[in-house]
Each structure stands twice: as C-alpha cells, then as structure tokens.
MIBAGU-557152 format. One record per residue (C-alpha): x, y, z; residue in three letters. Coordinates in steps of 0.1 Angstrom, whole numbers, plus 2048, in hexadecimal, padded with zeros to 3 digits. Layout:
XYZALA ...
end
This chain:
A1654C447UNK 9F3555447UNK 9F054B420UNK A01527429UNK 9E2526445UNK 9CB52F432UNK 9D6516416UNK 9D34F942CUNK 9B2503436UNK 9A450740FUNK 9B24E3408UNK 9A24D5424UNK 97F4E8422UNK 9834D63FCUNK 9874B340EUNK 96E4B9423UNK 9554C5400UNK 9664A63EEUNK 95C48B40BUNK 93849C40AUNK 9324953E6UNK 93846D3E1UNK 9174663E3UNK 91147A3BFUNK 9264803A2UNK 9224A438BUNK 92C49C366UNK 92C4C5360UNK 9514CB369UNK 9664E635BUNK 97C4D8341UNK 9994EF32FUNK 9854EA311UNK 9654E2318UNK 9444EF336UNK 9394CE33FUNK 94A4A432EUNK 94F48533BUNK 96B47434EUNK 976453357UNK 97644F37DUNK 98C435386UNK 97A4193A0UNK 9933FA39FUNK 9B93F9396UNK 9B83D4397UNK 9E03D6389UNK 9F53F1387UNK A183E4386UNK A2A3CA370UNK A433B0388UNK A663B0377UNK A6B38A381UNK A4737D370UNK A44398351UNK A3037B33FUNK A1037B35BUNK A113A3364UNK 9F73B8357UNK 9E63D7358UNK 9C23D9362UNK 9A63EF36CUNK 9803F7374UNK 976415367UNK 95942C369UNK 94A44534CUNK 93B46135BUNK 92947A346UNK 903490343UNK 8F446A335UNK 90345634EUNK 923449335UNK 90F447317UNK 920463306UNK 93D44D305UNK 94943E2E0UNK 9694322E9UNK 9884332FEUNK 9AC4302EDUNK 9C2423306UNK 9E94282F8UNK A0742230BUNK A3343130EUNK A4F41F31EUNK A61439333UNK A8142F348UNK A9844335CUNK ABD44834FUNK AD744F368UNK AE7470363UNK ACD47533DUNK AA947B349UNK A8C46733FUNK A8E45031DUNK A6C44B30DUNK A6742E2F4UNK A554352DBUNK A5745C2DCUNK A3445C2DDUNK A144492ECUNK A0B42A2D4UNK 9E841E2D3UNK 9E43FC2E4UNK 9C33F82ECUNK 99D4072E2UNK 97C4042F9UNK 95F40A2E6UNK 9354112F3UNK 9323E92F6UNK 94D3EB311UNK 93C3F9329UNK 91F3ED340UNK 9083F435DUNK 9153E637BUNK 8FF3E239CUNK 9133FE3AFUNK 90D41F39DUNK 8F442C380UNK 91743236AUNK 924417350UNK 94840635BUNK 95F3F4344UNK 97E3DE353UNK 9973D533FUNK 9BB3C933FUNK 9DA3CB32BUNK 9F73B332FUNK A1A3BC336UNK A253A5314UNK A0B3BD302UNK A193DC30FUNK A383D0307UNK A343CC2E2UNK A213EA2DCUNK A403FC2E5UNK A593F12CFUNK A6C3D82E8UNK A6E3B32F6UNK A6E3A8319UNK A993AB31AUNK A963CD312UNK A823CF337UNK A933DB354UNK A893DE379UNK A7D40437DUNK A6C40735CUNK A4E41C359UNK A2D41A33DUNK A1B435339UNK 9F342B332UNK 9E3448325UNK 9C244B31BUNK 9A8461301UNK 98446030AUNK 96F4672E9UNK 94B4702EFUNK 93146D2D4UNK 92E4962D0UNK 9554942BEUNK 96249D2E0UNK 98348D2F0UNK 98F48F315UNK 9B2484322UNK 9C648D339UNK 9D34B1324UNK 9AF4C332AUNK 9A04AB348UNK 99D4C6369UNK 9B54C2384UNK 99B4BA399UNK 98D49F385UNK 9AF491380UNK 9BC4943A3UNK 99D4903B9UNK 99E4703CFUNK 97746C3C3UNK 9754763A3UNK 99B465398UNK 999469374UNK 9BF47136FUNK 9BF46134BUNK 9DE45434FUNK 9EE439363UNK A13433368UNK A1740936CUNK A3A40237BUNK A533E2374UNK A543DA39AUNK A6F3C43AEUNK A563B23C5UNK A603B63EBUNK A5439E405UNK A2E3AC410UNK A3D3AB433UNK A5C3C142BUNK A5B3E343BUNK A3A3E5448UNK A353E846EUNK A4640448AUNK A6141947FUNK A7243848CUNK A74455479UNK A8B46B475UNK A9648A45CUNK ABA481457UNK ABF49F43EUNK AA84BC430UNK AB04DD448UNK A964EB461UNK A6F4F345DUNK A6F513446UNK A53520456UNK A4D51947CUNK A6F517487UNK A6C4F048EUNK A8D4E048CUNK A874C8471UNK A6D4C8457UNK A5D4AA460UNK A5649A484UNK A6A483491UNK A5346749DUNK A4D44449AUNK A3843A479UNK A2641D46DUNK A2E40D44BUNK A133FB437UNK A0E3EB416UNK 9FB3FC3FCUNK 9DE3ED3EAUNK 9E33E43C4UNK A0B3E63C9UNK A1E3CD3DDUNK A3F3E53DDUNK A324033EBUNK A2F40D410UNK A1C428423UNK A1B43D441UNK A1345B44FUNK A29479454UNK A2849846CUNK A324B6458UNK A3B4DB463UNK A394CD486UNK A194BD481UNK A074DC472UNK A014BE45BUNK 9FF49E45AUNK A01489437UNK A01465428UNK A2345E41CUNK A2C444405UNK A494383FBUNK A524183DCUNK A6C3FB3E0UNK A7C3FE3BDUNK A923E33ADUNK AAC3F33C8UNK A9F4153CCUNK A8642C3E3UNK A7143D3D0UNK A5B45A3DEUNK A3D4613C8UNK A2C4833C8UNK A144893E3UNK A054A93F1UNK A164B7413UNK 9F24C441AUNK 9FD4EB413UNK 9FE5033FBUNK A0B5273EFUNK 9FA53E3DFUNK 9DD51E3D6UNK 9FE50B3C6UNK 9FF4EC3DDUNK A214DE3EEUNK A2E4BD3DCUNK A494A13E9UNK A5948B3D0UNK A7947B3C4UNK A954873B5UNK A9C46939EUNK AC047939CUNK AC24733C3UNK AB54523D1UNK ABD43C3F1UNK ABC4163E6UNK AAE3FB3FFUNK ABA3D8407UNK A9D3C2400UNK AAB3A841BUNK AAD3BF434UNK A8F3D6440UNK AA43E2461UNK AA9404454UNK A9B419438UNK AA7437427UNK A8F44E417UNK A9C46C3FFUNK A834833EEUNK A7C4AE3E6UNK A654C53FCUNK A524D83E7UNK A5C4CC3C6UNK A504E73B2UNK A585063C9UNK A365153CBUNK A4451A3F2UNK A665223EBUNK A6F508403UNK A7F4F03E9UNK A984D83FCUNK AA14B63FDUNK A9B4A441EUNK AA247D42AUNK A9546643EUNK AA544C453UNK A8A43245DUNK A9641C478UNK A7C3FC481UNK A763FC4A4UNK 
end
C-alpha cells in the first residue's frame, strides 16, 4: 500500500515540477538515442477528426512548434506519413497500407517566428480527400469509426531523425512539452454539441470492489458533470472519484458512430513507477442512442496493462439528473 502512496505522490510532485517550468523550455532531453534533439511541441490542433457525413470539407490541421539548442533552426524537414486502421469485430485491428505512406513534407521555409515564443512554428493541414488517397482507398471504402494514423519524422540538419520510436516518454506524454509524434484523426459521427453534457449520476454498474481500501466500488458514486471537449465535437468529459476519492481524475469518454469509447487516461497511480491506465476493450463496447441522452452506459478496463494486478472490467451507468 505504501508503494501505491508513494506513487501518487511522485506523479504529483512531477505536476507540480511540470506546472513550474512553462515559462522555459530545455531542448537537452534524454532521447533513447540521442543526450540532447529537438521535438515538436504541439500548440494548436485546429482539427483532429474527419466527419463521416461531410468527408469532402474534413481535414487535419495543426500548429506546431520546433524546439531544439538554436531555437528550431536545426530543423531540415518534417515527413508527415499517414495508415488507415479500423477495428474488425471478432479480427483485431486492419491496417491499410501495412505500413505508413508518405503524404506530406515540411521543409526550413515552413517554419517562422511567431510573436508568442523565441521557437519557429509551422501550421499546416491535410485534407481528409488527401488522406484518403494516400492510402489506397475512395471515400466508399470510409466507414464511421475509422482511424488515420499521422506519424511524423523530424530530420535535423546534423543527419539526426526523431519520431515517436526514440522521442522520451516525457517529451511525448507531457501536457507542456506534447510532442507525441503521432496523432490518431477519427471518422466521427457528429452528435448534437448539446447531447450529454450537463448533471448526471454516476454509478459503477459492474467492476467488483476497490482492491485496495476496501471501498465497495472502484469508483464513487456521485453526481458528475459532462462537458464538450475542445477540438472534438463527439467527445465528453468529467471528473471521476477513484479508490474512494484517493483520486480524483478527468475522464473522457467518445460518442462513436454507435459506440462509447473510453480512451486511455492515467487513474493518477502507479506500481512499482508503472502508472495505472483505463481504456476500452474494443471487443466489449456499450453503444449510445444519439436521440436520446437520458441514460449513458460506459464500458472500459482498470488498469489495462496490469502493472497493479487489479485488471478488471468495470461499467458505468450515467443517469442525467
């Protein structure tokens, strides 16, 4: 118990170190490969999802930052490529073309100062008919649920490359620094922006009792507030009481084509410096009525990867109030 404790506390004295540090930025971070590089840090995702009903007008976009030891002039050019990934019942994931195709290259000339910080920034965008395309397929072949992968290579004049294989976890993960290098862009089923969002109830329907303080549920039952999500009009958030509030998390949750989808986030704990994840099981998932908001069913795995040995999968019944 005292290593879970102490865990908690480590992640939160790293907060607390993060949120102390935004007024600077330190190129000279530990790469797999490399003592010090250069990253991207992400400032805007001005689009990150392509709507299923209007293919033709979606796009992917964003403001990026290079950060290196000469304020992004070490950069020579980013290779953005992209994969079409979707989700087959009963298979696993399909990935089209087997590998990452080249779609789009940023050279020097891309980037520029800007009036907020001394690094250069770049925006750029790719359309969804581009993406498309580069893959091998048409807009028929398209379905509601669909996944593309954006990764990208950051080549530095020195015949250095960073992507998201040798980037640092803290680099990649970081809320300042957010230089994960690659971006998953999701063919949404647009809900109405007023859909699930305001007062619910929550309650763990299914999921067994608190492993480690004897609580009766996992999670508190308690009444939550659903909000919309910036940058993605199908995804909600709210804040959950875990291990009877020995922490409390954002949650969020995705409205799609039919389905709830829990994407990995952090429960704020950790074993043995291995932190505990929730996430979907894509072979388990509750679907939604997108005409009725009344009641929402939420199906996801505690501790995804077992570094607890906790691993179970839990429900939640949301009940607007």
């Amino acid at each position: 118990m005292k290593m879970l404790k102490y865990s908690f506390g480590f992640l939160l004295s790293a907060l607390v170190f993060l949120s102390s540090c935004r007024d600077f930025v330190e190129p000279n971070i530990p790469y797999t490969e490399f003592d010090t590089g250069a990253y991207l840090r992400t400032i805007t995702r001005t689009s990150t999802t392509f709507n299923f009903f209007n293919l033709s007008a979606s796009k992917f976009a964003l403001t990026l930052e290079a950060v290196d030891i000469e304020d992004g002039a070490t950069v020579e050019t980013v290779e953005i490529k992209v994969q079409h990934r979707r989700l087959i019942p009963g298979v696993g994931l399909e990935y089209t073309p087997s590998a990452p195709v080249l779609i789009k290259t940023l050279s020097a000339a891309d980037f520029a100062s800007n009036t907020e910080s001394r690094f250069l920034r770049t925006s750029f965008e790719v359309s969804a008919s581009e993406a498309i395309s580069a893959v091998g397929l048409t807009p028929a072949d398209i379905e509601g649920g669909d996944t593309f992968e954006f990764s990208l290579i950051l080549n530095d004049k020195f015949g250095r490359s960073f992507n998201r294989e040798n980037v640092s976890g803290n680099i990649a993960g970081a809320p300042f620094y957010d230089s994960p290098f690659q971006y998953f862009v999701s063919v949404i089923c647009p809900v109405e922006s007023t859909y699930a969002v305001g007062s619910y109830a929550l309650k763990q329907t299914a999921g067994g009792a608190d492993p480690f303080f004897g609580n009766p549920t996992r999670f508190v039952e308690e009444t939550v507030t659903l909000a919309t999500v910036s940058g993605n009009p199908t995804k909600r958030r709210f804040t959950v009481k875990y291990l009877g509030g020995f922490s409390t998390r954002p949650f969020t949750i995705e409205f799609a084509c039919g389905q709830v989808l829990k994407e990995e986030e952090g429960a704020g704990g950790a074993c043995g410096g291995n932190p505990i994840l929730w996430e979907s099981d894509n072979s388990d998932l509750a679907s939604y009525d997108a005409s009725d908001d009344s009641t929402i069913k939420v199906k996801f795995v505690d501790d995804t990867e077992d570094n607890c040995g906790i691993v179970q999968a839990v429900e939640f019944t949301l009940t607007k109030m």
